[in-house]
mmCIF file of the N, C-alpha and C atoms, coordinates in Angstrom:
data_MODEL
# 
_entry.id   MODEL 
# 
loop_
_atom_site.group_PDB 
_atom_site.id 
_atom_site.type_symbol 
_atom_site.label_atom_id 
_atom_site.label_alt_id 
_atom_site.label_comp_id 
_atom_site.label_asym_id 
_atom_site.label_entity_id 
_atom_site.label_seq_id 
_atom_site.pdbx_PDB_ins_code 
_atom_site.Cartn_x 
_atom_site.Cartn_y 
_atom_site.Cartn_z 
_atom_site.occupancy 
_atom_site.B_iso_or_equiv 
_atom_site.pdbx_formal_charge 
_atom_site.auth_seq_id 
_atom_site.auth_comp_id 
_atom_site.auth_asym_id 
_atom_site.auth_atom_id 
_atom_site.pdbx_PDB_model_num 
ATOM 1   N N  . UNK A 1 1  ? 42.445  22.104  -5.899  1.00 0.00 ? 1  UNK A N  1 
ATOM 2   C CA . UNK A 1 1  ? 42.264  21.391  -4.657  1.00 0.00 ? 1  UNK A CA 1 
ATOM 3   C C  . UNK A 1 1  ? 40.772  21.236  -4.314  1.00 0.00 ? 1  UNK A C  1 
ATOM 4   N N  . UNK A 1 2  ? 39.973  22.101  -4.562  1.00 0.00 ? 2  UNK A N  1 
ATOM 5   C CA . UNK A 1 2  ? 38.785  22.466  -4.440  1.00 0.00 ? 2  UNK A CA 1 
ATOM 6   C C  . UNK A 1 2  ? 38.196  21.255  -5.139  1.00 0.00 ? 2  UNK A C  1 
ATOM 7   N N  . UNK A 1 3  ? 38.455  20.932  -6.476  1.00 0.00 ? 3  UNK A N  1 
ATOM 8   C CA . UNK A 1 3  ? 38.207  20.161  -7.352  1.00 0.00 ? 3  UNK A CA 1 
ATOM 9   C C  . UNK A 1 3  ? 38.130  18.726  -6.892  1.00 0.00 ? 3  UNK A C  1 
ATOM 10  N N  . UNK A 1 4  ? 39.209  18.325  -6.374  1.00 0.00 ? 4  UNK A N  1 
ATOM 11  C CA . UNK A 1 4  ? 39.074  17.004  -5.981  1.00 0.00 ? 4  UNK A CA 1 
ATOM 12  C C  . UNK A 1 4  ? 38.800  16.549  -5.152  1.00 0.00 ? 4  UNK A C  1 
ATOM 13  N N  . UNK A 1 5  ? 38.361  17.593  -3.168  1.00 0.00 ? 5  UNK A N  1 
ATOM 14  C CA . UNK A 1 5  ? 37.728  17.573  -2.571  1.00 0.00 ? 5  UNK A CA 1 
ATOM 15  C C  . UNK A 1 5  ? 36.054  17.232  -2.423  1.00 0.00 ? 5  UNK A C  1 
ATOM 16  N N  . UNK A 1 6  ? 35.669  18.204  -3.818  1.00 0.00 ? 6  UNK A N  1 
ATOM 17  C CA . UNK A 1 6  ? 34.419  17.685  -4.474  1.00 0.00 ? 6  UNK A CA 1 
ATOM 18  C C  . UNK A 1 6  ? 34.273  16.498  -4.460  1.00 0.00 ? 6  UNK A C  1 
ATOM 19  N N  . UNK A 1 7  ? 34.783  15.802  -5.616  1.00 0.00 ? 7  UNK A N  1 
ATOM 20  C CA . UNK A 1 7  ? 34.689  14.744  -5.883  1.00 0.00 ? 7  UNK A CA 1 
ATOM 21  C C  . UNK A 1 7  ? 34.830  13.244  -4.879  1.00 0.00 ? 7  UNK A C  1 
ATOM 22  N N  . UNK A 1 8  ? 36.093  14.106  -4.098  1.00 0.00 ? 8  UNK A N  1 
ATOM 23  C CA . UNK A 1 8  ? 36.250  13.003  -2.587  1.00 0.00 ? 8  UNK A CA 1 
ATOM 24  C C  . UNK A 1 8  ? 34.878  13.147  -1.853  1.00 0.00 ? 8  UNK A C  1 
ATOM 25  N N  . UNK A 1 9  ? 34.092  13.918  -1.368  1.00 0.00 ? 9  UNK A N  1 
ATOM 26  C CA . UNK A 1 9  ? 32.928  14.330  -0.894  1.00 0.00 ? 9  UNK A CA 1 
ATOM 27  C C  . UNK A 1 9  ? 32.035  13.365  -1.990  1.00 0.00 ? 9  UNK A C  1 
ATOM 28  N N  . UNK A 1 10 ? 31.700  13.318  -2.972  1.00 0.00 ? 10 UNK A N  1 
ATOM 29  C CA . UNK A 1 10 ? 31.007  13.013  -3.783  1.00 0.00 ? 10 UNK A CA 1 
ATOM 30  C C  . UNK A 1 10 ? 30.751  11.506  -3.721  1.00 0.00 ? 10 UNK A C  1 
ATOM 31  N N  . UNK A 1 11 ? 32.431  10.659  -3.720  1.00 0.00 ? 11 UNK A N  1 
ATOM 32  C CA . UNK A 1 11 ? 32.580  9.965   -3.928  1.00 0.00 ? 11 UNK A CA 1 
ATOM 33  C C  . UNK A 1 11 ? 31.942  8.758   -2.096  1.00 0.00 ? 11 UNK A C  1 
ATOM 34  N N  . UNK A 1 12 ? 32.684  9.602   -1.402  1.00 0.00 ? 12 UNK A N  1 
ATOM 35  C CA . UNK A 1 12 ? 32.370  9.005   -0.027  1.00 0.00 ? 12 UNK A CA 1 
ATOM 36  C C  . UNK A 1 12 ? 30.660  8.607   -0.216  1.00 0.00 ? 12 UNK A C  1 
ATOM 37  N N  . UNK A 1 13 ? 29.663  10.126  -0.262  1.00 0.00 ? 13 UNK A N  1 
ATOM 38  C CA . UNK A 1 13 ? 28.566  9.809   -0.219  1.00 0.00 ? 13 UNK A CA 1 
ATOM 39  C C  . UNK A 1 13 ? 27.977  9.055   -0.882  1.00 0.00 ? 13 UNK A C  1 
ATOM 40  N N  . UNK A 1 14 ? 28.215  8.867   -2.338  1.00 0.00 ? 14 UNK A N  1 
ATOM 41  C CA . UNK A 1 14 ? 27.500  7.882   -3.107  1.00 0.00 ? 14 UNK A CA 1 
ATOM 42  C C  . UNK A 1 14 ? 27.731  6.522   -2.589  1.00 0.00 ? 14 UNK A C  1 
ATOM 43  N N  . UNK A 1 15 ? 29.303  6.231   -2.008  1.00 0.00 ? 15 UNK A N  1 
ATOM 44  C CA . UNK A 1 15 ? 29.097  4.437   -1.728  1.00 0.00 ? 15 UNK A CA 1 
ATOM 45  C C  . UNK A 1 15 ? 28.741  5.028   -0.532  1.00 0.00 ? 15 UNK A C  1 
ATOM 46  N N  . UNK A 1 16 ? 28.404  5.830   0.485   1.00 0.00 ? 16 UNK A N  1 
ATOM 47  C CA . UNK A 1 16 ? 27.696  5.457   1.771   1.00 0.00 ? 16 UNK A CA 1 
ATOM 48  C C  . UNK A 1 16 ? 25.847  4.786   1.128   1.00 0.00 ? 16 UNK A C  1 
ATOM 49  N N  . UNK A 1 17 ? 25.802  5.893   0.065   1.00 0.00 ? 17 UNK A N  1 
ATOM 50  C CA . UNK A 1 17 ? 24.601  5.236   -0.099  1.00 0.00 ? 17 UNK A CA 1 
ATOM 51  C C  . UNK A 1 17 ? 24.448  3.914   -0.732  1.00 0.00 ? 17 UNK A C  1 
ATOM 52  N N  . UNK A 1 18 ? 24.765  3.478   -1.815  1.00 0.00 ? 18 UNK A N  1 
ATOM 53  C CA . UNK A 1 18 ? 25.486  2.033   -2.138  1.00 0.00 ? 18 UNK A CA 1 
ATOM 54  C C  . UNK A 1 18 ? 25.289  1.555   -1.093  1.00 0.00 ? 18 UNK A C  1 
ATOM 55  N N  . UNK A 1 19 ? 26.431  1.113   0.174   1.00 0.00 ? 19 UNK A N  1 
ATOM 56  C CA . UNK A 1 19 ? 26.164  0.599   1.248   1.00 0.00 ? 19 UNK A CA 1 
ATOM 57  C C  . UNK A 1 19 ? 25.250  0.553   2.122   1.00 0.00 ? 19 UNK A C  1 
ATOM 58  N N  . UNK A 1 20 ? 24.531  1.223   2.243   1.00 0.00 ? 20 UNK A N  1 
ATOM 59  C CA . UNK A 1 20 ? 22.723  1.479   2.871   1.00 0.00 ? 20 UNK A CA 1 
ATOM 60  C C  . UNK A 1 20 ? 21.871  0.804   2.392   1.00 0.00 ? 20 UNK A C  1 
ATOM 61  N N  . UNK A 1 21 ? 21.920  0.952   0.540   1.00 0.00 ? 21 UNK A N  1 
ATOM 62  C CA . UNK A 1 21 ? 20.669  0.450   -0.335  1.00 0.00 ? 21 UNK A CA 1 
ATOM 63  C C  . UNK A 1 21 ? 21.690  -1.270  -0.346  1.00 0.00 ? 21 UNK A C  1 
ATOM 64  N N  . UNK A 1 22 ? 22.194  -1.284  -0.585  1.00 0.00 ? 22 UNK A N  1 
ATOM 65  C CA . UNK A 1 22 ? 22.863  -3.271  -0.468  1.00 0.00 ? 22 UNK A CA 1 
ATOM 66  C C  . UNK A 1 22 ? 22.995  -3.824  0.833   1.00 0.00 ? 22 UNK A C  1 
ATOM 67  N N  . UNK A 1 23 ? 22.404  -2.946  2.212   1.00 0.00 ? 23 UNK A N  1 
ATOM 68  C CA . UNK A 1 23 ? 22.183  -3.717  3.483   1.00 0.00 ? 23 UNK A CA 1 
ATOM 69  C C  . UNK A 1 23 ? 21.065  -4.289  3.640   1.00 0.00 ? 23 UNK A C  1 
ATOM 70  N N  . UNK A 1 24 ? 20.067  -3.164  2.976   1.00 0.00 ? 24 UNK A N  1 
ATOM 71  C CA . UNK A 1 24 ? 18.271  -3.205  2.814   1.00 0.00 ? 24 UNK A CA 1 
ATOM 72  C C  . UNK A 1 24 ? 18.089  -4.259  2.618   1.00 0.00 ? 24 UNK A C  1 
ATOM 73  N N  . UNK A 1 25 ? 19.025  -4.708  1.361   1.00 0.00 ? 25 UNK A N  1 
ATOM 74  C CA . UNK A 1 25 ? 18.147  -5.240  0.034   1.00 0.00 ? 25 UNK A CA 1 
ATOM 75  C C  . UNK A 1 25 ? 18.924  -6.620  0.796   1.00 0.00 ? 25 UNK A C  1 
ATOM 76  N N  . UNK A 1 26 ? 19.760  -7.085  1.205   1.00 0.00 ? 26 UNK A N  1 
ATOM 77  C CA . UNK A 1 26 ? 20.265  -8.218  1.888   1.00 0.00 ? 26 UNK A CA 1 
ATOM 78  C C  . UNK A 1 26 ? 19.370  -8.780  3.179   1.00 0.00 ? 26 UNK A C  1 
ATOM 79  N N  . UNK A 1 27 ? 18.982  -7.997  4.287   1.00 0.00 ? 27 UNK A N  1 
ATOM 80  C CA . UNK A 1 27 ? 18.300  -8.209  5.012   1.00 0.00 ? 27 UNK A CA 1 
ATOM 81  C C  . UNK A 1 27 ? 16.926  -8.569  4.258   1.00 0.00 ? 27 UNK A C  1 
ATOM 82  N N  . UNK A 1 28 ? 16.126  -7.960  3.487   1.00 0.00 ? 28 UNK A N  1 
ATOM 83  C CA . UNK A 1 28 ? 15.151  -8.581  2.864   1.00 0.00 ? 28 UNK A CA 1 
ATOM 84  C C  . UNK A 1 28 ? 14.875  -9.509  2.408   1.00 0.00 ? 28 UNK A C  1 
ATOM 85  N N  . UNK A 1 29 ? 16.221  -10.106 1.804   1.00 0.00 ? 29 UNK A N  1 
ATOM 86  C CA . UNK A 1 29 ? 16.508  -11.619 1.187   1.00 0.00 ? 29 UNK A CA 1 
ATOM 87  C C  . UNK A 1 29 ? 16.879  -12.418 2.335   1.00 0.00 ? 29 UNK A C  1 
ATOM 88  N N  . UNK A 1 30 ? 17.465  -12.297 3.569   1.00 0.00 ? 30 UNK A N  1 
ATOM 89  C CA . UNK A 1 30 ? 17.482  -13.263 4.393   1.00 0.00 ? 30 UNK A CA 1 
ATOM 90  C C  . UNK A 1 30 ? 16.346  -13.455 5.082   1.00 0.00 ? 30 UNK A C  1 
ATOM 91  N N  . UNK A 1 31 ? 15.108  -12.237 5.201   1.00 0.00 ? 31 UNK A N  1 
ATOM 92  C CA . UNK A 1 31 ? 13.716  -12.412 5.815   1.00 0.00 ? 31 UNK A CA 1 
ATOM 93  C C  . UNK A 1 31 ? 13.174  -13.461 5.263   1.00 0.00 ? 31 UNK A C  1 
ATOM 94  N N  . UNK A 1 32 ? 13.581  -13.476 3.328   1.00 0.00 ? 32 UNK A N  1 
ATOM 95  C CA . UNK A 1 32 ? 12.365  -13.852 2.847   1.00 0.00 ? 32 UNK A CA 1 
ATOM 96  C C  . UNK A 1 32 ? 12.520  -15.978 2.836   1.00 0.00 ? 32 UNK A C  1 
ATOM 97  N N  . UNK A 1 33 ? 14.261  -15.894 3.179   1.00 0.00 ? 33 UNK A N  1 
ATOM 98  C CA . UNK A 1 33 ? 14.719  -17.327 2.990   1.00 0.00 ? 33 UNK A CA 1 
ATOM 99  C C  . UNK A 1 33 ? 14.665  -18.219 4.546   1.00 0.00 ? 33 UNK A C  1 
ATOM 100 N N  . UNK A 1 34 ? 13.819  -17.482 5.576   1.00 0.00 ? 34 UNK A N  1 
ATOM 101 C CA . UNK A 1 34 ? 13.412  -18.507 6.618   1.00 0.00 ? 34 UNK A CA 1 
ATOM 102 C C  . UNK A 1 34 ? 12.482  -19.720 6.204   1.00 0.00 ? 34 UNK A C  1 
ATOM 103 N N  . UNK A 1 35 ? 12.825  -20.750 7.326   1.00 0.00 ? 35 UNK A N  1 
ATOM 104 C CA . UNK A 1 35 ? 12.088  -21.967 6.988   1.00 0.00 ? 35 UNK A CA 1 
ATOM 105 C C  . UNK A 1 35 ? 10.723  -21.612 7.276   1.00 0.00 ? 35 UNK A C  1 
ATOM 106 N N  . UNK A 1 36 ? 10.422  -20.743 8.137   1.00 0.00 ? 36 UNK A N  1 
ATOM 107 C CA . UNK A 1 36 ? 8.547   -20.297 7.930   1.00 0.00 ? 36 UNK A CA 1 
ATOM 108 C C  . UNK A 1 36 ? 8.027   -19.749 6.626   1.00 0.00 ? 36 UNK A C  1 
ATOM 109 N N  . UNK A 1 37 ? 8.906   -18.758 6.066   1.00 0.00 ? 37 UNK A N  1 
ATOM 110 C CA . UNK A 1 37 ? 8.844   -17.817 4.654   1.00 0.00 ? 37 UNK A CA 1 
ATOM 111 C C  . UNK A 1 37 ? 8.472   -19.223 3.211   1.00 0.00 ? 37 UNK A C  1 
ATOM 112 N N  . UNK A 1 38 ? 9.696   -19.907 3.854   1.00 0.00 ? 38 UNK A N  1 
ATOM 113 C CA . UNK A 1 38 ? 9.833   -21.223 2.669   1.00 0.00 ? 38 UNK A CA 1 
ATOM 114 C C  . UNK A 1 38 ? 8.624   -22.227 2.634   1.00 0.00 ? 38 UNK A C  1 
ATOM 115 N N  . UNK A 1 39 ? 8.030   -22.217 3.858   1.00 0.00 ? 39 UNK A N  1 
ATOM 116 C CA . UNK A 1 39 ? 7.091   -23.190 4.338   1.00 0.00 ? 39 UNK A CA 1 
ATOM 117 C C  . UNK A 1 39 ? 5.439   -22.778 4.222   1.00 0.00 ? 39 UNK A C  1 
ATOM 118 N N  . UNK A 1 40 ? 5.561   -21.148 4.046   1.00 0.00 ? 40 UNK A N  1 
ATOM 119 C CA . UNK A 1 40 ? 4.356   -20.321 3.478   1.00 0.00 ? 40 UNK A CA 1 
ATOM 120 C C  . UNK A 1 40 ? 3.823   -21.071 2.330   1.00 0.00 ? 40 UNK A C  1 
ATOM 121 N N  . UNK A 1 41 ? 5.548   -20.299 1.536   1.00 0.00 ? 41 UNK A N  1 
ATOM 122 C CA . UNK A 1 41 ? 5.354   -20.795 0.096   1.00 0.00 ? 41 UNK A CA 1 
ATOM 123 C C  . UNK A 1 41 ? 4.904   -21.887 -0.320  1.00 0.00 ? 41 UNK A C  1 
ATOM 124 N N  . UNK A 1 42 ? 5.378   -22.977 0.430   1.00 0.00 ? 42 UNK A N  1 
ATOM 125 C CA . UNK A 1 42 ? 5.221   -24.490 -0.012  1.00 0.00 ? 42 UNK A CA 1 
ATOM 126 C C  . UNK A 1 42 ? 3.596   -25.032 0.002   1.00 0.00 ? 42 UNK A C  1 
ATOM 127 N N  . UNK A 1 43 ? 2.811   -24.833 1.033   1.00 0.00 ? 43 UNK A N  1 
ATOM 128 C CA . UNK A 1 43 ? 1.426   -24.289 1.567   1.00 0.00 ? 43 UNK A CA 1 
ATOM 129 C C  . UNK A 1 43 ? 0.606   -24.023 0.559   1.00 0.00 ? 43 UNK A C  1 
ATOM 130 N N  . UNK A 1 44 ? 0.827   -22.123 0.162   1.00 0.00 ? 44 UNK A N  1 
ATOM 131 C CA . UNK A 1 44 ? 0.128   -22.047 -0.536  1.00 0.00 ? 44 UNK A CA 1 
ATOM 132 C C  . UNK A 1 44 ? 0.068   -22.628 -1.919  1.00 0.00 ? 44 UNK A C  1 
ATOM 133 N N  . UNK A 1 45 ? 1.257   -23.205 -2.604  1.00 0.00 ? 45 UNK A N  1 
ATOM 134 C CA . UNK A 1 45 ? 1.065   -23.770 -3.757  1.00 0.00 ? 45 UNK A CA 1 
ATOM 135 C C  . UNK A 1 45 ? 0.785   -25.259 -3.908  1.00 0.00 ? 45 UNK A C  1 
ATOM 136 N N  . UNK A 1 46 ? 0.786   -25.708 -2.795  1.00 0.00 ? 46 UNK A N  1 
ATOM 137 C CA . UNK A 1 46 ? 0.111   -27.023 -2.377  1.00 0.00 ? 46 UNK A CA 1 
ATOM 138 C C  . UNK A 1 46 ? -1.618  -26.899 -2.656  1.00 0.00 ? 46 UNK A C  1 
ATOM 139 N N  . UNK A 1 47 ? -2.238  -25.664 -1.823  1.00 0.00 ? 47 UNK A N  1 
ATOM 140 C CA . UNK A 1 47 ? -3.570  -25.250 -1.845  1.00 0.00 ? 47 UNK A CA 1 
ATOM 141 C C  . UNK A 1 47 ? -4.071  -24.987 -3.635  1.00 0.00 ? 47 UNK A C  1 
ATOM 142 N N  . UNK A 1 48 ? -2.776  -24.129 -3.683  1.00 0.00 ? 48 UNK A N  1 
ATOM 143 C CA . UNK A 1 48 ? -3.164  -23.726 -5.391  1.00 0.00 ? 48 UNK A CA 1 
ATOM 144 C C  . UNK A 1 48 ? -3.255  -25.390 -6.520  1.00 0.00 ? 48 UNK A C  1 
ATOM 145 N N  . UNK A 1 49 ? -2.593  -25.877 -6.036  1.00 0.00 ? 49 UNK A N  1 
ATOM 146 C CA . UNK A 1 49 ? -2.175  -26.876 -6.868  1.00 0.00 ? 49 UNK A CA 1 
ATOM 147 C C  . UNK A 1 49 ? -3.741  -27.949 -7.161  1.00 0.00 ? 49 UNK A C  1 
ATOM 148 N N  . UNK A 1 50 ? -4.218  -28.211 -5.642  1.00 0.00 ? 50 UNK A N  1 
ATOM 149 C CA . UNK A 1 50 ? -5.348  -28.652 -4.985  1.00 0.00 ? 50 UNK A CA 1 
ATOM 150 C C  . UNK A 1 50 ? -6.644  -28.420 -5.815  1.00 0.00 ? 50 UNK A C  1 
ATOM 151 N N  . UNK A 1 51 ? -6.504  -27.035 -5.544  1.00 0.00 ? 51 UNK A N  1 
ATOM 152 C CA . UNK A 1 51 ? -7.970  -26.456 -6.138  1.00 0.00 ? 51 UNK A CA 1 
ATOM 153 C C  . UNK A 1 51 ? -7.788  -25.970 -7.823  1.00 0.00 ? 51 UNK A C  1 
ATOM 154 N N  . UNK A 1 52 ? -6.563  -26.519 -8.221  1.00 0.00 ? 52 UNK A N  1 
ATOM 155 C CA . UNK A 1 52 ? -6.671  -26.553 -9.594  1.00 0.00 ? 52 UNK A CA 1 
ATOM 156 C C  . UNK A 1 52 ? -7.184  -27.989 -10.238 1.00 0.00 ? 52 UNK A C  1 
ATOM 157 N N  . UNK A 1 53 ? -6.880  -28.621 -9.665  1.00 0.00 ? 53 UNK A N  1 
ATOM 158 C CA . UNK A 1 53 ? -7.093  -30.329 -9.816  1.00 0.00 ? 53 UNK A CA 1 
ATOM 159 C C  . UNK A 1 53 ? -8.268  -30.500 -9.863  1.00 0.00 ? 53 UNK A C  1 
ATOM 160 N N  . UNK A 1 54 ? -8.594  -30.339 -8.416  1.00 0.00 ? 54 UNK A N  1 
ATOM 161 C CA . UNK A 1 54 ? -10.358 -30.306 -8.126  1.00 0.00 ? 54 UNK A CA 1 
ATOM 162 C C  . UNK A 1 54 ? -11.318 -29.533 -9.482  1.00 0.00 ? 54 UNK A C  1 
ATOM 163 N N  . UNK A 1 55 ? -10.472 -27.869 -10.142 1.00 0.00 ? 55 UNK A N  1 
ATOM 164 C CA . UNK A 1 55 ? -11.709 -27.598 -10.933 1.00 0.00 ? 55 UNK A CA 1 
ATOM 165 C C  . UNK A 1 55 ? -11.337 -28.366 -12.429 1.00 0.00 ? 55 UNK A C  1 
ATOM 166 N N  . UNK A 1 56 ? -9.861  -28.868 -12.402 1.00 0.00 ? 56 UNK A N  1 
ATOM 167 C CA . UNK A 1 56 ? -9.869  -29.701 -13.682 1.00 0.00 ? 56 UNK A CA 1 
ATOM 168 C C  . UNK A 1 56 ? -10.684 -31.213 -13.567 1.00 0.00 ? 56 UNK A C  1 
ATOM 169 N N  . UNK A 1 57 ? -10.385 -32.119 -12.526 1.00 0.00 ? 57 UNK A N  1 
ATOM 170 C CA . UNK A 1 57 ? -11.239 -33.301 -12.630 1.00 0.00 ? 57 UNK A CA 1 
ATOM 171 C C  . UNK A 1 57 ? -13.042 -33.359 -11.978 1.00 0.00 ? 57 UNK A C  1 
ATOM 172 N N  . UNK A 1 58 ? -13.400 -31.763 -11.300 1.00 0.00 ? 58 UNK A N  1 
ATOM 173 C CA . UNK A 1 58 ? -14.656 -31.579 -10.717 1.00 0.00 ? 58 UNK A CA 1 
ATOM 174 C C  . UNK A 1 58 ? -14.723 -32.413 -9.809  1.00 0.00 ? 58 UNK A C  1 
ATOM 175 N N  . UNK A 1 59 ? -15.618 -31.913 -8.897  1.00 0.00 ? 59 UNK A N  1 
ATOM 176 C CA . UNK A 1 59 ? -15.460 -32.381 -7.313  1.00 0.00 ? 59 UNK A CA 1 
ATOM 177 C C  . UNK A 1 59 ? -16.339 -33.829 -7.204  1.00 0.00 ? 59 UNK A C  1 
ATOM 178 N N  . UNK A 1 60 ? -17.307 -34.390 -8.394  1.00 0.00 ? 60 UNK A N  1 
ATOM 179 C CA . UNK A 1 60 ? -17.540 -35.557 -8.099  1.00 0.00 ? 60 UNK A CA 1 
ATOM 180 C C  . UNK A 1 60 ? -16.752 -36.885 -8.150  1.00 0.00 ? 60 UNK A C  1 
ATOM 181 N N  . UNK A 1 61 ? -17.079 -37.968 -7.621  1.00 0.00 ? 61 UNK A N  1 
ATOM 182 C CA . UNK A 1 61 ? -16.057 -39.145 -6.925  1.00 0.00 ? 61 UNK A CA 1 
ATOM 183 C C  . UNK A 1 61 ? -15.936 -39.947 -7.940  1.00 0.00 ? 61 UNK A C  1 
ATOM 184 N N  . UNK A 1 62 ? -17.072 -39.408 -9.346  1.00 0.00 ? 62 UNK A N  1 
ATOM 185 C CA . UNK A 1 62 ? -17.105 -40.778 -10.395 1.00 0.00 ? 62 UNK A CA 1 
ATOM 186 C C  . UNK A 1 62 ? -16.232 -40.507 -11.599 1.00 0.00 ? 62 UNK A C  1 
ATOM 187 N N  . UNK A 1 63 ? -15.521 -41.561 -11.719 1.00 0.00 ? 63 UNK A N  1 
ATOM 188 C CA . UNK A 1 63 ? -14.181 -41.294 -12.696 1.00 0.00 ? 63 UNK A CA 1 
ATOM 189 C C  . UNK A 1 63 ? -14.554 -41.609 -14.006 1.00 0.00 ? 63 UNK A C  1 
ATOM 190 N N  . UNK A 1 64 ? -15.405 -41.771 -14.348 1.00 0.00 ? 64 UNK A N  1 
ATOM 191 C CA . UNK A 1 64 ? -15.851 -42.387 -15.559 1.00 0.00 ? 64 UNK A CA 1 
ATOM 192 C C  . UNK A 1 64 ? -15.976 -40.651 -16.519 1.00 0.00 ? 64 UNK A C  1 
ATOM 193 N N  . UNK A 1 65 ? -16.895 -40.051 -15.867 1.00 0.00 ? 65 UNK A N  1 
ATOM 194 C CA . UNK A 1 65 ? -17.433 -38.627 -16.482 1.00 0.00 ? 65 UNK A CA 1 
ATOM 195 C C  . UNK A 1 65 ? -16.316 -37.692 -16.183 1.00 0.00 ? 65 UNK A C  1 
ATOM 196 N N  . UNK A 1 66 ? -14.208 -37.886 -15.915 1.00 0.00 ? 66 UNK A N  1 
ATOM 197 C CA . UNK A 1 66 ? -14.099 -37.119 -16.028 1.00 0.00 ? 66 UNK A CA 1 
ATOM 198 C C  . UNK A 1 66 ? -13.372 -37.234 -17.009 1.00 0.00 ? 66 UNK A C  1 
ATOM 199 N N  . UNK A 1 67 ? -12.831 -35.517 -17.041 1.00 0.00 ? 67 UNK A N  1 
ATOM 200 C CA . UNK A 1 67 ? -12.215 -35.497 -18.717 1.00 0.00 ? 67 UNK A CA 1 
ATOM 201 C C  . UNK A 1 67 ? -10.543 -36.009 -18.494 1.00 0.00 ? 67 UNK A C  1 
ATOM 202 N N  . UNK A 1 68 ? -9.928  -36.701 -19.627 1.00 0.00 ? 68 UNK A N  1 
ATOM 203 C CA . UNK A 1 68 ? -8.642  -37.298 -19.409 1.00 0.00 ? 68 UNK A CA 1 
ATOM 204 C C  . UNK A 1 68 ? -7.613  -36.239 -19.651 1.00 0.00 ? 68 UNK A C  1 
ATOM 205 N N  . UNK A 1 69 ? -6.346  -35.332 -19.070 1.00 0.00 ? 69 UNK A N  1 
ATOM 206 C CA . UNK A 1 69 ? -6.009  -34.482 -19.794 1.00 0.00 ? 69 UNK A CA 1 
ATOM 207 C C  . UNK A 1 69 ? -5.336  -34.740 -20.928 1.00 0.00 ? 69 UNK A C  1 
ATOM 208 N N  . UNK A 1 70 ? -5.273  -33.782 -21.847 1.00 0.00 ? 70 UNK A N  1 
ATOM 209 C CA . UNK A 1 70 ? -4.343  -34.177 -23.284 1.00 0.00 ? 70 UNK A CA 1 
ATOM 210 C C  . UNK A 1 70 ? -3.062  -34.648 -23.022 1.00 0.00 ? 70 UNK A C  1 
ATOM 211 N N  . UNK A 1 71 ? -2.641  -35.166 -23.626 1.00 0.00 ? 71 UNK A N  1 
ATOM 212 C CA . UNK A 1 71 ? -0.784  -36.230 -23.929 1.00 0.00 ? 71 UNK A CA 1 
ATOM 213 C C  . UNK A 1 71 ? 0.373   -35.241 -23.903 1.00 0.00 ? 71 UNK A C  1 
ATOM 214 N N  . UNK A 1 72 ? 0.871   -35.092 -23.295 1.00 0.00 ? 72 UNK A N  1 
ATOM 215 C CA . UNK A 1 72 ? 1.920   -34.216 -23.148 1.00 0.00 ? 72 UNK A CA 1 
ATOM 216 C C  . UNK A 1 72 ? 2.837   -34.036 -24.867 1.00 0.00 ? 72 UNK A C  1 
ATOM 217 N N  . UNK A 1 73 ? 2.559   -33.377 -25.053 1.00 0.00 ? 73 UNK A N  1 
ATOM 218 C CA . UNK A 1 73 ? 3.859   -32.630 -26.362 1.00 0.00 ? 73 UNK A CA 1 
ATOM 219 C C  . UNK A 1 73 ? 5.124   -32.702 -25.982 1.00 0.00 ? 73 UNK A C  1 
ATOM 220 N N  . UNK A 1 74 ? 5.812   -34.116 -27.459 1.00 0.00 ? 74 UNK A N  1 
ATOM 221 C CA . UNK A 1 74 ? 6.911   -34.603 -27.595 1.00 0.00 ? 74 UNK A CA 1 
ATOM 222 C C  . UNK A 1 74 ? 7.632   -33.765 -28.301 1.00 0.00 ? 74 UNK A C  1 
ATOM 223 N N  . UNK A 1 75 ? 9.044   -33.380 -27.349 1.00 0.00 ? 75 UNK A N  1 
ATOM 224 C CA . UNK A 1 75 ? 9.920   -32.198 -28.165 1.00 0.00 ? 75 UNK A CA 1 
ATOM 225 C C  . UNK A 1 75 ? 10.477  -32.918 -29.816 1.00 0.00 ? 75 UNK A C  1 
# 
C-alpha cells in the first residue's frame, strides 16, 4: 500500500510541475505574439535590412560606381 501511495504522491507532483512549467512557457508565447512584439520585429529588420543595402550599394547618390550584385544561382 505504501508502494503505490508513493508513486500516487510522485505522480500528482510531477504533472503539478508539468502544469506550472507549460503555463510559463504559454504565457511567454502569447507575450511574445502581440501586435507591438510583431511590430518591434518588423522595425528592426526593416532598419537591418536598410543599413545592409546602404553598406552594399555605399551611401553615395551616383549609380554608375556602384557594384551590381552577382546573378542569383539557378537550382
Amino acid at each position: 500500500m505504501m508502494k503505490r501511495l508513493f508513486w500516487f504522491c510522485l505522480g500528482v507532483v510531477t504533472g503539478a510541475t508539468g502544469l506550472m512549467w507549460a503555463r510559463r512557457k504559454a504565457i511567454a508565447a502569447a507575450e511574445k505574439i502581440t501586435p507591438k512584439a510583431i511590430l518591434s520585429v518588423l522595425i528592426d529588420s526593416a532598419k537591418t535590412l536598410v543599413t545592409r543595402l546602404i553598406a552594399l550599394y555605399g551611401k553615395s547618390g551616383d549609380t554608375s560606381s556602384a557594384t551590381v550584385p552577382p546573378e542569383p544561382r539557378q537550382p
